[in-house]
Structure formats: structure tokens, C-alpha cells
C-alpha positions as CSV (number, residue, x, y, z in Angstrom):
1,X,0.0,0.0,0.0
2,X,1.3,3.4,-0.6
3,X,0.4,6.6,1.2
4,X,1.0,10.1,0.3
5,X,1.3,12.6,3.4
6,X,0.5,16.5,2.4
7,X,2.0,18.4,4.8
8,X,3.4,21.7,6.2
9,X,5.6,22.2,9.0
10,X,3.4,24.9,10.4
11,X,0.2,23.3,10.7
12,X,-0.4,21.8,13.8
13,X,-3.3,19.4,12.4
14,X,-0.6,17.9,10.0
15,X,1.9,17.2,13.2
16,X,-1.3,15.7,15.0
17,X,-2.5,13.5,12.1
18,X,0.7,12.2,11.1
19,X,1.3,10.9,15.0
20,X,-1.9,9.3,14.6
21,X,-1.5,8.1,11.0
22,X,2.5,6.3,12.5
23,X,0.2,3.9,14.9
24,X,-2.3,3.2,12.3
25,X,0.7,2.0,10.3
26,X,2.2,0.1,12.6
27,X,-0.9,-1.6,13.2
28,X,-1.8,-2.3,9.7
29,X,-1.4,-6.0,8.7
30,X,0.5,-5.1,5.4
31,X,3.4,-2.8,4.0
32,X,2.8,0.4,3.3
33,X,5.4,3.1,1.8
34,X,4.8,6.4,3.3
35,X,5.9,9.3,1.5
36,X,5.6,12.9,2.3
37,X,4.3,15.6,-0.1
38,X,4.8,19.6,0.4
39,X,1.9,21.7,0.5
40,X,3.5,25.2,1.9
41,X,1.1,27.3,3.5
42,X,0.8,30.8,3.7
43,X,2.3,32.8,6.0
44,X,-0.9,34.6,7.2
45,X,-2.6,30.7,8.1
46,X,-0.8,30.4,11.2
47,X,-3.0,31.9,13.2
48,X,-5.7,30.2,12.2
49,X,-4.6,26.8,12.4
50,X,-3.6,27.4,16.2
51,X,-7.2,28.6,17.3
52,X,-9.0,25.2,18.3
53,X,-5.5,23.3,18.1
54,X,-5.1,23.1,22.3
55,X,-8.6,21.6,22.5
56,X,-7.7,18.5,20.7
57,X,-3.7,18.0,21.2
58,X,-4.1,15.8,23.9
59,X,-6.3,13.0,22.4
60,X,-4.0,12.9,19.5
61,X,-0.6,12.4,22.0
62,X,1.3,15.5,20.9
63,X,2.9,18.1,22.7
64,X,1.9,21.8,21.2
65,X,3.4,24.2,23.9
66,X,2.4,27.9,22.3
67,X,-0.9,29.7,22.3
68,X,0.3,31.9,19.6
69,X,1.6,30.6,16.4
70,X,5.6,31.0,15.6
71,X,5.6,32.8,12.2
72,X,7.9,32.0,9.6
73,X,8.2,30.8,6.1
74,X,8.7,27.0,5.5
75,X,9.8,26.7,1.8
76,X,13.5,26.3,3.3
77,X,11.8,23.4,5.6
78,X,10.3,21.8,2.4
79,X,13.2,21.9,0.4
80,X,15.2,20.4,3.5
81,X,13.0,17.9,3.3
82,X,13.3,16.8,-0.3
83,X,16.6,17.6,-0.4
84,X,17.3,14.3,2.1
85,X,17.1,10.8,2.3
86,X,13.5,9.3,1.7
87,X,14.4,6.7,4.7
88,X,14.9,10.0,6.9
89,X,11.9,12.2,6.0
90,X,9.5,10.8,8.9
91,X,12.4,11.5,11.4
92,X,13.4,14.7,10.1
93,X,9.6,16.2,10.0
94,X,9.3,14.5,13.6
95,X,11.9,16.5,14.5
96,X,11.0,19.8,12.6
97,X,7.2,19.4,14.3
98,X,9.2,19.6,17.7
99,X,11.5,22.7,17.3
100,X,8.1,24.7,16.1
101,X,5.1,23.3,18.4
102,X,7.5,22.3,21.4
103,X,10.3,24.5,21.4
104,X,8.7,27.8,19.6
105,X,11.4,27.8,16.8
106,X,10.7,28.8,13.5
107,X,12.6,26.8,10.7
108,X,14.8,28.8,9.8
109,X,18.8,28.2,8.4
110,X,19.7,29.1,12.2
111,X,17.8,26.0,13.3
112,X,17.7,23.6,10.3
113,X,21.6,23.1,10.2
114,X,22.1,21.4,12.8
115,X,18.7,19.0,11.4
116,X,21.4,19.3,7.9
117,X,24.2,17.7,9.9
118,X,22.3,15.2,11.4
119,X,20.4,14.4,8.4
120,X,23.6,14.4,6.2
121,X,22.9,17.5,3.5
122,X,24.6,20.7,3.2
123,X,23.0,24.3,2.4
124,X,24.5,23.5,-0.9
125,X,22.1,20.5,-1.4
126,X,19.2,22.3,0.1
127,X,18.9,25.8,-1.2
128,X,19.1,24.9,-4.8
129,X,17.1,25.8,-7.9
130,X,16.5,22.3,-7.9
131,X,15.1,21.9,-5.2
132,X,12.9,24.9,-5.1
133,X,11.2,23.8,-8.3
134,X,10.9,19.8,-6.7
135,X,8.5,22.0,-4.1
136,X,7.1,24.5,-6.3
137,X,6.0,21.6,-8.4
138,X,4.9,19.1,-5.4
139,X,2.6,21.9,-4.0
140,X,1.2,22.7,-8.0
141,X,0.6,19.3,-8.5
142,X,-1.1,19.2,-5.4
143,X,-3.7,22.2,-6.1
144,X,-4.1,20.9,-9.5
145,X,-5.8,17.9,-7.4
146,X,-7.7,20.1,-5.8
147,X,-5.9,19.5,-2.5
148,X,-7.5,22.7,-0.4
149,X,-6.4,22.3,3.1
150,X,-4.5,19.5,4.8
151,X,-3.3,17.3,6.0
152,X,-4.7,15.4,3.4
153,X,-3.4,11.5,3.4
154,X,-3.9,9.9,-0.2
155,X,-4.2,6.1,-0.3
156,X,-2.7,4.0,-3.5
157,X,-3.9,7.3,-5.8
158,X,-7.3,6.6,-5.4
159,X,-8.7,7.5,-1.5
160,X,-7.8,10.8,0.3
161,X,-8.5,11.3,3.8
162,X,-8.9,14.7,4.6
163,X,-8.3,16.2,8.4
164,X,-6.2,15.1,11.5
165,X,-7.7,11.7,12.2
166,X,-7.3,9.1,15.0
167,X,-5.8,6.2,14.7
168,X,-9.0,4.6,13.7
169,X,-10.0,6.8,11.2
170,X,-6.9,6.0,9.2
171,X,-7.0,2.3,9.9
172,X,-10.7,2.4,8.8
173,X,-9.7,4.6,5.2
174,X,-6.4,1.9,5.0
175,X,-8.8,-1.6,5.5
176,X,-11.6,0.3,2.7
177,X,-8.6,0.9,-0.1
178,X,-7.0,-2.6,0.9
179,X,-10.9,-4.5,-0.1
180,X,-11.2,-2.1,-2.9
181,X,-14.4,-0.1,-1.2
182,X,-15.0,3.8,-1.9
């Protein structure tokens, strides 16, 4: 089974879901390749997203410390995350989620380069032309498929599941794609 993850490192829905959507893996009685997928939000959403956040963060086991949003740009987070290993993506974006909704840090080249040495890229590898477009065509790819809000987990290319969901909610979606049902 494959899964696409659309994601920004700002929303706190997306850092919620995808705790939840690791246990419904692990739970899940076959493989499945999880892949990760930029959708880079607007600067003004922050504030937003963090309105009804600290009503819910403790069902879905996270740790969100601020009541106000940390602002910053995450196209340098996105590309970060393209720019390494596939294998390392889940950790890196576990980690990212924690310096912005534990630690208050915005992702910025301060506090990626130490993720960059751990993570084995350079600045060089990250802030390319390359990789700029790799995002810049992720995210239109993923408005062209009418991706409005996320996180939005996509199941072999043909179920989406749209919102932070429990555990159960992504099992549920994962068991319906496995026997074929809409």
C-alpha cells in the first residue's frame, strides 16, 4: 500500500494527524510506503490553524506548547526535506514538528543546520534551484488535485482522507482501499 502525506511544518493538524496516522501504520497488517508531499502554507494561516488546536492535542498524544503561532516561512523546511534521504523524512519532520510546536522555533537556516548535519545534507544541497522547483511543483501538483487544506493522506492514488484523524480513522480509510471499497 502506498500513502502520500500532504504536509506543512506549520500546521499543527498535520503534526497531530501524522502521530496518529504512524500507529495506524504500525498496526496495519501489510506494508505500506509512506511518502511525504509539500503543500506550503501561507504565511498569514498560522493563526488560524492554532485557534482550536489546544482543545484536541491531547487526544491525538502531541505536545503543542504555544498559544500563539511562531511565524515564519517554510519553503526552506520543504526543500530540506526533499533535499534528504527518503528513509529519513518521517524523522526529520518528527523533528521539525518539535523545534516549532514544542520548542517555539521557526525553521529557519539558524535552526535547520544542525537538522542538515544530522540528516547528512549541506545548504548547498538544500537551497538549490533544484530543489525549489521539486516544491514548487509538489505543491502545484497538489492544487491541480484540488488539495485545499491539509493534511490530506492519499491512499494507492485513489482514496484521500482529509483532516487530523485518530488512529482509527486512518486504519478504517487503510482496510476500505486494501478491499477495494469507496
Amino acid at each position: 500500500m502506498d500513502i502520500i502525506y500532504y504536509l506543512d511544518f506549520k500546521c499543527p493538524f498535520c503534526y497531530m494527524g501524522l502521530s496518529q496516522l504512524e500507529e495506524a501504520i504500525e498496526s496495519f497488517d501489510e506494508e505500506v510506503n509512506l511518502s511525504f508531499h509539500s503543500f506550503v502554507l501561507a504565511d498569514s494561516t498560522s493563526k488560524k490553524l492554532m485557534g482550536d488546536v489546544h482543545k484536541y492535542k491531547e487526544s491525538f498524544n502531541v505536545r503543542i506548547k504555544p498559544k500563539k503561532p511562531v511565524k515564519f516561512n517554510t519553503f526552506l523546511a520543504h526543500q530540506t526535506l526533499h533535499a534528504i534521504n527518503e528513509a529519513d523524512q518521517l524523522n526529520f519532520i518528527k523533528d521539525a514538528y518539535e523545534l516549532v510546536f514544542e520548542e517555539q522555533q521557526k525553521l529557519d537556516e539558524k535552526t535547520l543546520k544542525p537538522l542538515w548535519e544530522k540528516y547528512n545534507v549541506t545548504s548547498d544541497e538544500v537551497m538549490t534551484d533544484e530543489m525549489k522547483d521539486k516544491v514548487l511543483t509538489i505543491h502545484q501538483e497538489a492544487v491541480k488535485d484540488e488539495v485545499e487544506q491539509i493534511p490530506v493522506v492519499v491512499i494507492d492514488d485513489q482514496y484521500a482522507v482529509v483532516g487530523a484523524q485518530r488512529k482509527e480513522g486512518y486504519l478504517k480509510a487503510m482496510e476500505q482501499a486494501k478491499a477495494g471499497e469507496a
